[in-house]
C-alpha positions in Angstrom: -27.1 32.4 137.1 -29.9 32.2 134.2 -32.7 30.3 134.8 -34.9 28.3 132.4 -39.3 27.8 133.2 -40.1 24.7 132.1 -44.0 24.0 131.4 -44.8 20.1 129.4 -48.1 20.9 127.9 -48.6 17.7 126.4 -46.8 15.1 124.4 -44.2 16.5 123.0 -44.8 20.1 123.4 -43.0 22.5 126.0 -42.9 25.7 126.3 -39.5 27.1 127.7 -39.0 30.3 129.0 -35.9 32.8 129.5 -34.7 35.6 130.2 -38.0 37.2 128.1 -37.9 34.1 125.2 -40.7 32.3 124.8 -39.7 28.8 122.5 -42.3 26.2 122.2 -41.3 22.9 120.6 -43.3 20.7 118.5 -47.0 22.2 118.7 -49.8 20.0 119.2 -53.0 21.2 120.5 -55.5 19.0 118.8 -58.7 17.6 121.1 -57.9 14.1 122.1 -60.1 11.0 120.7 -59.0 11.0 116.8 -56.9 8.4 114.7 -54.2 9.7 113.0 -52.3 7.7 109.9 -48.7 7.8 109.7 -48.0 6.3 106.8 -47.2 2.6 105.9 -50.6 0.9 107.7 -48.8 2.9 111.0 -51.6 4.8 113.0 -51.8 5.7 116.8 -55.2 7.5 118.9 -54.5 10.6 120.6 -55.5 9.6 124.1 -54.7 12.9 126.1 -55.4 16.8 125.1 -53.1 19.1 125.7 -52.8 20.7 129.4 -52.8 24.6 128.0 -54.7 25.4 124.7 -53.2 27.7 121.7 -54.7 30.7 123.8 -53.3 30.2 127.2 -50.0 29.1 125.7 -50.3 33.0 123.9 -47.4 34.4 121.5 -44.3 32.5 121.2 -41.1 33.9 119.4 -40.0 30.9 118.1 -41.2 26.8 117.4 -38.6 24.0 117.5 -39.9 21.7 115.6 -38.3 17.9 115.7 -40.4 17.0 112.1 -43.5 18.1 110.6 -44.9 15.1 108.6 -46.3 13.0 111.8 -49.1 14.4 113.7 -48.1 13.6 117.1 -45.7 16.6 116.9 -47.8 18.5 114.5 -51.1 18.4 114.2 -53.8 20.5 112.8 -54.2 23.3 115.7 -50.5 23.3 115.8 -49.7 23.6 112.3 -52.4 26.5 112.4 -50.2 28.2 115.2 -47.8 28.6 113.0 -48.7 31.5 111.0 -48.5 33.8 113.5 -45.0 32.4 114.8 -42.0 34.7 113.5 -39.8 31.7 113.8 -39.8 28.0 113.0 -36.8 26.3 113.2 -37.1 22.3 111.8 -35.6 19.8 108.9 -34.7 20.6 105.9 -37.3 18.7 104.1 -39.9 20.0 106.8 -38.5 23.5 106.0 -39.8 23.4 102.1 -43.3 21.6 102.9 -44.2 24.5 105.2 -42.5 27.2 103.2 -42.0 30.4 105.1 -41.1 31.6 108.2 -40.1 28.0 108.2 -35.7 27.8 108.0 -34.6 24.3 107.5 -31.4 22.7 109.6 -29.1 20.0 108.6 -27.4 18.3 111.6 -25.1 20.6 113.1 -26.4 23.7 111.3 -26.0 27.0 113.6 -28.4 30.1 113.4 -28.9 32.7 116.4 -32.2 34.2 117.6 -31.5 37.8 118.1 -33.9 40.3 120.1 -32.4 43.9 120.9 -33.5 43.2 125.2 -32.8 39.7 125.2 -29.4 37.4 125.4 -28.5 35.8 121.6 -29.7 32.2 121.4 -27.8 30.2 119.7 -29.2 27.2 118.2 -27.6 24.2 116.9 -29.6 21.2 114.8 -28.9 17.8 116.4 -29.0 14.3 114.6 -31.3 11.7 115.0 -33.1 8.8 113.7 -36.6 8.0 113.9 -36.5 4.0 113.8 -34.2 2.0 113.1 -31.0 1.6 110.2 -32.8 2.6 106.7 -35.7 3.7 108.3 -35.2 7.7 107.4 -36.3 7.1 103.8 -39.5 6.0 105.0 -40.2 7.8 108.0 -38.5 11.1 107.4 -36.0 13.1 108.6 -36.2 14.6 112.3 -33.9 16.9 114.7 -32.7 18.0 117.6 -32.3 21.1 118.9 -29.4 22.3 121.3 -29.9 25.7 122.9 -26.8 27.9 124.6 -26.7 31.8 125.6 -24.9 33.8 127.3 -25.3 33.3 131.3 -25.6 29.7 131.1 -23.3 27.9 133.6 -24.3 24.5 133.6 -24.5 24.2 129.6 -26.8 23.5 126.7 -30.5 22.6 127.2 -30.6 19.8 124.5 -34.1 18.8 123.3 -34.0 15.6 121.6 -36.6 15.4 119.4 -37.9 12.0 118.7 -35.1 9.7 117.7 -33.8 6.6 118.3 -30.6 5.8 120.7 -27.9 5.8 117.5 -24.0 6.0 117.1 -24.6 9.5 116.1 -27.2 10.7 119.3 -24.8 9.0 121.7 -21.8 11.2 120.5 -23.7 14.4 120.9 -21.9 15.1 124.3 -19.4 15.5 122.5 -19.9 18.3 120.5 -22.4 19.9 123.0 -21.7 20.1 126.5 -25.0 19.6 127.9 -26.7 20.9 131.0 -30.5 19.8 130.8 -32.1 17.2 128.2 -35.9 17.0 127.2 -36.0 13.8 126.2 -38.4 12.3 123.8 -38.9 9.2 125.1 -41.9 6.5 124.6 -40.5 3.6 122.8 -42.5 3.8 120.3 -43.9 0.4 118.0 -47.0 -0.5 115.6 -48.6 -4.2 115.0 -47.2 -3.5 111.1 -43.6 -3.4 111.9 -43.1 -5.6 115.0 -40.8 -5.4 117.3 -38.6 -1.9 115.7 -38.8 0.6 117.7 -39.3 4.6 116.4 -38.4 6.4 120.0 -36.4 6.2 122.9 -37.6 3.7 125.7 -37.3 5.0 129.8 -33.9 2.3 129.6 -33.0 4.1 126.5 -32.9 7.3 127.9 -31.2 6.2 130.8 -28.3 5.2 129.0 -28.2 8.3 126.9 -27.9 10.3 130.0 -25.1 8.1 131.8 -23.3 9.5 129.1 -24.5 13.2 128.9 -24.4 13.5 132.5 -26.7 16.5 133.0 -28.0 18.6 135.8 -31.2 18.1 135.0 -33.4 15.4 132.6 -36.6 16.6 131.5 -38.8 13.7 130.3 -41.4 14.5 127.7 -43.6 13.0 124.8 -44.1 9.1 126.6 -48.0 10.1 127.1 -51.2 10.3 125.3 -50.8 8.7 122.2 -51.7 4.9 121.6 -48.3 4.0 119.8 -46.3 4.3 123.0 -45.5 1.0 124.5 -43.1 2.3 127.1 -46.0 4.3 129.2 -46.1 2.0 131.9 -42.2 2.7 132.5 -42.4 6.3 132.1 -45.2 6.0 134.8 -43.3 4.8 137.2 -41.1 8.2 137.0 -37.4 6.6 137.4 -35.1 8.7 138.3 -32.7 8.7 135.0 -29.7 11.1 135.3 -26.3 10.0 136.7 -25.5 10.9 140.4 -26.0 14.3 141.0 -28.2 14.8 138.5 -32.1 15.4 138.9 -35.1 14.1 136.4 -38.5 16.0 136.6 -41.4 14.5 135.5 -43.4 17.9 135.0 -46.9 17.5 135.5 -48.5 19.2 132.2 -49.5 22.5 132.7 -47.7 23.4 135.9 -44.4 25.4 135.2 -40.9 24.4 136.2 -37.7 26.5 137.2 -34.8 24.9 135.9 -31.4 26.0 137.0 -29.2 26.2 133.3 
């Protein structure tokens, strides 16, 4: 049986861990305090710094990254990071604003991380939609990232990336037979737009995994930022998989074994 370690550093950065991989998604290791814009009159404070820094996190072989254009998943320490990454995996679009070692996905896109003493990953690019119908020419195009390798016996671990609960995002189960889901959850709204919504709420999630039906539901990226109004849910920790299933709320910093 493989085994996954699971370590939420912040946000909506993890590190995960296995069999001698080290993938971290979405970097952001920026001090808390400052007020980032996001384009049309959207801004949010970071309220929380990250649990590890850059240093204690060390080298990673690889960076999934959901977008690259809003600074709650990349901000200036993170994009700094990636210089010394070998891989980063991320949107199409995202792909030519960072240039290389940046490969762009479109949904459904396959590559393979190889390493001559480690199993192939293979990773497959998962749609989403960050707001609501039309909002992608505004706000940009995001990901998700489905990872499978050899030893797995539960199935995919799935990270979501942040994206809305669409047509597309419910089907995903059935393409990719999922074990464990980090969820990007949050729900997240600004004064400017109302009452839209950019990311998955805790009852959003919830519903996604009724359907998926994992093992194991890894909540992540519903803290430290001003700009999520679902915090007070995702405080409460619900439990959110189906019967039989387990959600972990991983305390930042503090790693996780995860059976995959």
């Amino acid at each position: 049986m493989s085994s996954l370690t699971f370590t939420h550093i912040g946000g909506p950065t993890a590190l995960l861990e296995v069999d001698g991989w080290r993938i971290l998604t979405d970097p952001t290791f920026d001090a808390p305090g400052r007020t980032y814009a996001f384009g049309w009159g959207t801004s949010s404070r970071k309220t929380a710094g990250p649990a590890l820094s850059v240093e204690e996190v060390g080298p990673v072989d690889a960076v999934l990254l959901s977008h690259d254009h809003h600074a709650d998943n990349l901000d200036d320490a993170g994009r700094a990071m990636l210089a010394g990454v070998p891989t980063v995996l991320t949107t199409v679009p995202g792909a030519r604003r960072l240039g290389p070692p940046a490969v762009g996905l479109h949904p459904w896109e396959v590559t393979t991380l190889t390493h001559p003493d480690r199993p192939t990953l293979t990773v497959t690019a998962t749609p989403g939609r960050h707001g609501p119908v039309g909002a992608q020419a505004l706000v940009g195009a995001v990901t998700g990232f489905g990872l499978t390798w050899e030893g797995q016996e539960h199935g995919a671990v799935w990270v979501t990336g942040d994206t809305v609960l669409t047509s597309e995002v419910r089907r995903v189960p059935e393409r990719l037979q999922v074990g464990t889901v980090v969820v990007h959850l949050g729900g997240v709204r600004f004064p400017t737009t109302g009452p839209l919504r950019y990311t998955m709420t805790v009852a959003d999630g919830r519903e996604l995994c009724r359907s998926l039906r994992p093992r194991t539901v890894l909540p992540v990226h519903h803290e430290g930022w001003s700009h999520f109004l679902d915090s007070a849910a995702a405080l409460e920790r619900p439990e959110l998989a189906p019967d039989g299933g387990t959600t972990v709320w991983a305390e930042p910093g503090r790693a996780v074994p995860v059976e995959v």
